[in-house]
C-alpha positions in Angstrom: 47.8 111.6 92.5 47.5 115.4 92.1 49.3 116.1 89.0 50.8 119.7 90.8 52.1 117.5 93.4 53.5 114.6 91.0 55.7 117.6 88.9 57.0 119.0 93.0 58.1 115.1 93.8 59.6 114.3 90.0 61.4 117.7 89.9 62.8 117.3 93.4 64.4 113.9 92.3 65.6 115.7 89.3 67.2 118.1 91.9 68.4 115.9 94.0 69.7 113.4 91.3 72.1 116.2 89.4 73.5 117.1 92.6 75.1 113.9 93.4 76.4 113.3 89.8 78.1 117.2 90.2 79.2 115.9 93.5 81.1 113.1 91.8 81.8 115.0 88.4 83.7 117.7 90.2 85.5 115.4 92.4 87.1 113.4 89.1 87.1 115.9 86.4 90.3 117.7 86.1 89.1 119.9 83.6 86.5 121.1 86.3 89.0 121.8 89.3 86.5 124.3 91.2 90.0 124.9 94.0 89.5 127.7 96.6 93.3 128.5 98.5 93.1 130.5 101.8 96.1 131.4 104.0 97.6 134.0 106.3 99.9 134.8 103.7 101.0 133.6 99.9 103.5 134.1 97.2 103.1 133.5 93.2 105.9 133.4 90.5 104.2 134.9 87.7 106.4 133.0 85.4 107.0 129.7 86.5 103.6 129.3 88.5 104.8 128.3 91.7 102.9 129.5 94.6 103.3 128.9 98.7 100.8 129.6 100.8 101.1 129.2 104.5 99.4 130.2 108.0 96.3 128.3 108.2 96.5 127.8 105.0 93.6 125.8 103.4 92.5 124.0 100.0 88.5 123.6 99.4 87.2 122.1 96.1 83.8 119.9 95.8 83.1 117.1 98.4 87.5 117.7 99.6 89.6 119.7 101.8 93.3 120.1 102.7 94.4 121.9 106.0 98.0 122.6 106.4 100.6 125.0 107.8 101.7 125.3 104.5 100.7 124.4 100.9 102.7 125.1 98.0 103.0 123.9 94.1 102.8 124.8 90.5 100.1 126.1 88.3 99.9 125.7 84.3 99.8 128.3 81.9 96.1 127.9 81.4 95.7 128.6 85.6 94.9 125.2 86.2 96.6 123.3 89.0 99.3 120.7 88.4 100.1 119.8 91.8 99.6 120.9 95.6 101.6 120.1 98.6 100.3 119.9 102.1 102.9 120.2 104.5 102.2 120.1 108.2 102.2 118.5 112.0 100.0 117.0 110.5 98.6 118.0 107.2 95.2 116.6 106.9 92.9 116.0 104.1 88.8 115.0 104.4 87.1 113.6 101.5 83.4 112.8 101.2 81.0 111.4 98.7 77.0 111.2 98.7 77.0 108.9 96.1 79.3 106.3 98.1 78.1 107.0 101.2 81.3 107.4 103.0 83.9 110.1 104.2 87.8 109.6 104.1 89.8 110.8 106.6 94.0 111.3 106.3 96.9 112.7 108.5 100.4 113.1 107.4 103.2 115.2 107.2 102.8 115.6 104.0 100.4 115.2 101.0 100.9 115.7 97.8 97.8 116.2 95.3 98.0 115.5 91.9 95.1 117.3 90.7 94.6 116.3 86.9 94.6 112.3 87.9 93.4 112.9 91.6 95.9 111.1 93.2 97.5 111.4 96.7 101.2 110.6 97.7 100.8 110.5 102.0 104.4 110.6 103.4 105.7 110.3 106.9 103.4 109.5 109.5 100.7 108.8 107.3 96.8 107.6 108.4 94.2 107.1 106.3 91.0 106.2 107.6 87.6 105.4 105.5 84.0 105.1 107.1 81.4 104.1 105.2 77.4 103.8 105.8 78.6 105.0 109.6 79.5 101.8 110.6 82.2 100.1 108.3 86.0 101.1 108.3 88.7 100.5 106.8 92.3 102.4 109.0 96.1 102.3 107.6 98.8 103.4 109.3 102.1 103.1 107.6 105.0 105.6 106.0 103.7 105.9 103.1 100.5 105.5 101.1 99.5 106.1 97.5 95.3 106.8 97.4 94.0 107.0 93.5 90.4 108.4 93.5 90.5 108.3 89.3 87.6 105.9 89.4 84.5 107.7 91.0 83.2 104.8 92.6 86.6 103.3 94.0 89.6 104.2 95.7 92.7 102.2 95.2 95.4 102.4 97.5 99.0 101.4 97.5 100.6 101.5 101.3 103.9 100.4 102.5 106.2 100.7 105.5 107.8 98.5 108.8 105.7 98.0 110.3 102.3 98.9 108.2 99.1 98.4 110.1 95.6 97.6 108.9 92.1 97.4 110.8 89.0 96.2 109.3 85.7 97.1 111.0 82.2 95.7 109.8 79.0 96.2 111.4 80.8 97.8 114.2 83.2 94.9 115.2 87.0 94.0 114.2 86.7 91.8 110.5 90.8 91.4 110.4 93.7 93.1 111.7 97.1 92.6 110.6 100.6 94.1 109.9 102.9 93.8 107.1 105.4 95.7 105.0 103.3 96.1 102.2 99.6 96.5 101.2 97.4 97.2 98.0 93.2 97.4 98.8 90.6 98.3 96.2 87.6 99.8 98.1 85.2 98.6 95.1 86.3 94.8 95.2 87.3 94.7 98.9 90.2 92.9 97.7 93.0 93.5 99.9 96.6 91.7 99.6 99.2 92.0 102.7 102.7 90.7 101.4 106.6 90.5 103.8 106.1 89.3 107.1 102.5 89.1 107.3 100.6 88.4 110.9 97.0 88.5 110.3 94.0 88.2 112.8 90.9 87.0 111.9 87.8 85.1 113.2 89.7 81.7 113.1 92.7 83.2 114.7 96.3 84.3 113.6 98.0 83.8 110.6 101.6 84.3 109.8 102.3 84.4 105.5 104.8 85.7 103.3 101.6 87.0 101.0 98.0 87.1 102.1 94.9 87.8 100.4 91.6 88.4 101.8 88.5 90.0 100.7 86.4 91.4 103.9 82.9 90.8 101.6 83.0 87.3 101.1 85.3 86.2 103.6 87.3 84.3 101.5 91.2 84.3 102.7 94.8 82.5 100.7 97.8 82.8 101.7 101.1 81.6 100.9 104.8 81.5 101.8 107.7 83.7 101.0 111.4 82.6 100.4 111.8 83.4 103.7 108.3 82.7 105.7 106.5 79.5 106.4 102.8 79.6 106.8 102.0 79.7 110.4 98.1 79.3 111.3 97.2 79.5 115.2 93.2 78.7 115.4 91.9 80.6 117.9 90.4 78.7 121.3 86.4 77.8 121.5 85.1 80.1 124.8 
């Protein structure tokens, strides 16, 4: 191979390489917050570091947005942020990564940031929705969910809520779908556990659990019964 043409390919990988881990280095390093604010209008306390911002307001920062009516929250002394606030009907925040191949999407009332350990606290109303490869998603719908992004390739999240709702899409078609009160699902692992008055459905039909585990990769499904809850397994009828 031409050895001009060899350096063009090898460099372009280089490229192409270092943008993805900037992608990713931005998106979990606190001490590299790259945060654009934009609004109609905004207010800082010079001494405490509180700021609101609000009228179309909007947060950018590497591979993440927030749009809001309003956002407010503190800076530290060293300008960094400590926290934002998205408050709105509904706030939303859009998340994407090259190196995981997938986009998350979330609607609230509000959403609080926690910059420095890149957490999310999504009250009221709240639905989170990842897609990844353009064909697999995961949707939550419940009143509140917690979505720690500290890991740069997982997302943990902690939802709960009466009822909480939970849809698991592979390949295009429903892999489970279930309700309960509360839910914890490691995007990583796939491991999700459903526990309080559990009804999930899945290829072999309906189950009813007081805790219910499942892990949409392997398939592999326990469940158990609560104080108050038998197991209930309805099998689904052959077509």
């Amino acid at each position: 191979m031409n050895r001009i043409l060899l350096y063009v390919l090898l460099t372009s990988l280089l490229i192409s390489s270092q943008k993805l881990l900037s992608e990713e280095f931005n998106q979990t390093n606190p001490d590299n917050q790259n945060i654009v604010l934009n609004s109609d209008s905004s207010e800082l306390d010079g001494k405490t570091g509180v700021f609101k911002h609000c009228g179309n307001a909007t947060l950018t920062q590497p591979g993440l947005s927030l749009i809001a009516d309003c956002l407010t929250g503190k800076k530290a002394p060293d300008g960094s942020y400590e926290f934002i606030a998205a408050q709105g009907n509904p706030a939303r925040l859009i998340q994407t990564s090259l190196v995981k191949n997938e986009m998350l999407t979330v609607y609230a009332n509000l959403i609080e940031y926690q910059v420095p350990n890149q957490q999310f606290n999504i009250i009221k109303n709240a639905e989170l929705k990842i897609v990844s490869n353009n064909v697999d998603s995961v949707e939550i719908k419940s009143n509140s969910i917690q979505l720690e992004n500290k890991v740069p390739d997982a997302r943990n999240i902690i939802a709960s809520g009466k009822p909480l709702k939970i849809e698991i899409i592979k390949l295009g078609t429903t892999d489970l779908k279930a309700t309960a009160e509360k839910l914890q699902f490691n995007t990583k692992t796939s491991e999700l556990e459903l526990s309080q008055d559990v009804v999930a459905h899945l290829a072999l039909g309906q189950i009813s659990a007081g805790v219910f585990k499942y892990n949409s990769e392997t398939k592999i499904s326990s469940f158990k019964k609560s104080d108050d809850q038998q197991v209930e397994i309805i099998q689904k009828k052959k077509e």
